[in-house]
Structure formats: C-alpha cells, structure tokens
C-alpha positions as CSV (number, residue, x, y, z in Angstrom):
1,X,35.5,24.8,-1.2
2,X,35.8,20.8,-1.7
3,X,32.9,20.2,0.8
4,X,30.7,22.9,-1.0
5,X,31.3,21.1,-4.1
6,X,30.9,17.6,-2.4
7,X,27.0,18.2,-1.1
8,X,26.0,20.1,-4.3
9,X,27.4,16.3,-5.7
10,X,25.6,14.5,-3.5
11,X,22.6,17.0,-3.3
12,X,22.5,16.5,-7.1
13,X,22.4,12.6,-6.9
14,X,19.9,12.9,-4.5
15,X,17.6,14.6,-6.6
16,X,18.0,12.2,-9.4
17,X,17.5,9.6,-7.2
18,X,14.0,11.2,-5.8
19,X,12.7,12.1,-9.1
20,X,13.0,8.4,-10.8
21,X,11.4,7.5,-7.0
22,X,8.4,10.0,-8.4
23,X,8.3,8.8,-11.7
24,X,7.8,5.5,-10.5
25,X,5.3,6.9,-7.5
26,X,3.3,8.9,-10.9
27,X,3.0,4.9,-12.7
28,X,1.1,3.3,-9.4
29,X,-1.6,6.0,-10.4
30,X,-0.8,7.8,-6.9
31,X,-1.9,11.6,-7.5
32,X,0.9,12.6,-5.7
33,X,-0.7,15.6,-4.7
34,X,1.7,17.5,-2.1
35,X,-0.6,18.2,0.7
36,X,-1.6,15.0,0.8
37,X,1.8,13.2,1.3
38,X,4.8,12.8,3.8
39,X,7.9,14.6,3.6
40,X,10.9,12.7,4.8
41,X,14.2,15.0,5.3
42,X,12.7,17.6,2.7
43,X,11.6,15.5,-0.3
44,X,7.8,14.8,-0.7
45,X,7.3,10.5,-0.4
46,X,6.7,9.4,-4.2
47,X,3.2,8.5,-3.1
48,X,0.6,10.1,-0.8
49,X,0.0,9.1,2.7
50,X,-3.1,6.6,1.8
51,X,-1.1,5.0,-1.0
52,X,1.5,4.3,1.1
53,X,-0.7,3.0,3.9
54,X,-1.5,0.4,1.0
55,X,1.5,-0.8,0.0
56,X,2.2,-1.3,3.9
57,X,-0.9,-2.8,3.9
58,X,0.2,-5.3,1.4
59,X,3.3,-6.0,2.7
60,X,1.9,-6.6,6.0
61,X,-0.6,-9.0,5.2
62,X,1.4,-11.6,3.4
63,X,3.4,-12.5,6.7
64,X,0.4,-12.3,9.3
65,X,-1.4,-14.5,6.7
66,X,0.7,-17.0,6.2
67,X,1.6,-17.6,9.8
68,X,-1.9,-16.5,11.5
69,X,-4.3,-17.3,8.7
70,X,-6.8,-14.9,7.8
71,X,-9.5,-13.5,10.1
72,X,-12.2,-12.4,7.4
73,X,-13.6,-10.5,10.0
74,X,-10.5,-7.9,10.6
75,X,-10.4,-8.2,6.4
76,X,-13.7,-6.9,5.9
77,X,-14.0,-4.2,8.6
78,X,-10.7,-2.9,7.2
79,X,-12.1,-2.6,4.1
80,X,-14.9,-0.8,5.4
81,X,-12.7,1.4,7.5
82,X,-11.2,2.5,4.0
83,X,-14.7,3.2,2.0
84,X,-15.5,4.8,5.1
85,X,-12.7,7.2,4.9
86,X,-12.6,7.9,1.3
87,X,-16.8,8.4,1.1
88,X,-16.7,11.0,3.9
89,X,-13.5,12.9,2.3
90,X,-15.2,12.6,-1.1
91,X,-18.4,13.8,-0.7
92,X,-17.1,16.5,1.6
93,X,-18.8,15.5,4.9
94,X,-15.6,15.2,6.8
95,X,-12.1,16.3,5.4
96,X,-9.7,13.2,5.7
97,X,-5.9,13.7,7.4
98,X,-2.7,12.2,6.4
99,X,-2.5,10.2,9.2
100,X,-6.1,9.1,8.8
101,X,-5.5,8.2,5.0
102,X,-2.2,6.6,5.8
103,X,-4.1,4.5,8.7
104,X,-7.0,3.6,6.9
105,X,-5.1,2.7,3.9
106,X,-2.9,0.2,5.9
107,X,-5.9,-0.9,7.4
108,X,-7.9,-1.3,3.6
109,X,-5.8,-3.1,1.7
110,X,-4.3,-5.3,4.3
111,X,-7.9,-6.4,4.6
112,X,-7.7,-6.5,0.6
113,X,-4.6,-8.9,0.1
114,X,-5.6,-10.9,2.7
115,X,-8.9,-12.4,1.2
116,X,-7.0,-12.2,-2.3
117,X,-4.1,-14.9,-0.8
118,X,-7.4,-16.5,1.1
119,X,-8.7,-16.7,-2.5
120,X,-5.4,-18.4,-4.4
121,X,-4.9,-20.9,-1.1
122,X,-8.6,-21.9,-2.0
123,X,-7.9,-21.9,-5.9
124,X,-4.5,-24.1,-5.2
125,X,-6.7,-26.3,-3.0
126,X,-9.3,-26.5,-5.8
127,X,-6.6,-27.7,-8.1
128,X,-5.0,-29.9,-5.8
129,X,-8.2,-31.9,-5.2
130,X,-9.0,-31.9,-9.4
131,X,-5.5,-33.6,-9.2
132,X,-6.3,-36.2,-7.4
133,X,-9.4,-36.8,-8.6
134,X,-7.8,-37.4,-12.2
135,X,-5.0,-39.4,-10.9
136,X,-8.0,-42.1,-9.3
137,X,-10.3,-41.8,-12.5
C-alpha cells in the first residue's frame, strides 16, 4: 500500500512539474499541438518538434560560433532549409514530419543566431573603433 501511495506522490509531482513545463512551452508562442510534438516517457515535450529544433539551434550556434566563426554560407542555406520546410507544409504541397521540422528547425535558427552574434561582434567592433577614434580627436 506505501508504494501505491508513493508513485501516485511522485506521479502527482510529476504532473505539476510538466504542466508549469507547458505553461512556459504555451509563452514561447509554440502551438503545442500534440501531433506535432515528441513524447518523452508519456508526457507531450512543452514545445513541438520544430520549436525545439530551434532552441537547439540556438544553443548550438553560440559555441560553434565563438570557436569556429561563422560560415554565412551554412547560415543562409539553413535558413533556407527552414522556409523551405515550412512553405511546402503550409501551402500543402508536401506534409512536413517531426523529424523533418525538428531537423530543419535546428538547422534554421542555428543559421539565425549565427548571423545575429555575426551582427553584435560587428556592432561591438563598430563601437570599439568610434572609441578610439574619440580618444585621438
């Protein structure tokens, strides 16, 4: 009887714990729609597969940036890889899979943070120079 009443416990916090996850999923703006999401031990990811091909995206990109620079090359045909994905779902040409949003989502917005930190290195640069420029005026 204890162990019952230890996993409804813990089966309890664990849906607590997954519905703030959601709520804060829902404030990204992710749709959240259920056939378009991963399932990880029986509770739907708090954002769909392409959203979280993004944030991956993201957190990718700030690492390979720094150390590697940015190849605006891979960055743009990302991008495209993306807007390709989403046009073809959207206008019903080609349905989209999870795996394909989740791919082309890591592969978008990787190519999306990378120009953005390609565009604050050039902004610090910018400032750096009107720096010096002031100091020899």
């Amino acid at each position: 009887m204890k162990r019952i009443k230890k996993n409804s416990i813990r089966l309890q916090k664990n849906y607590r714990l997954w519905c703030k996850c959601m709520a804060l999923g829902e404030r990204t703006g992710c749709h959240q729609l259920p056939e378009r999401s991963f399932c990880f031990r029986g509770y739907q990811l708090p954002v769909c597969a392409r959203c979280t091909g993004v944030i991956i995206g993201y957190l990718l990109a700030v690492p390979v940036c720094i150390l590697s620079g940015i190849n605006r090359c891979i960055s743009i045909l990302g991008c495209i890889c993306m807007l390709a994905d989403w046009t073809l779902q959207a206008c019903k040409i080609k349905p989209s899979t999870n795996t394909r949003r989740f791919i082309t989502g890591i592969l978008g917005d990787y190519g999306i943070m990378s120009v953005q930190i390609g565009l604050i290195k050039k902004f610090i640069l910018m400032l750096r120079n009107l720096r010096e420029v002031e100091h020899y005026a």
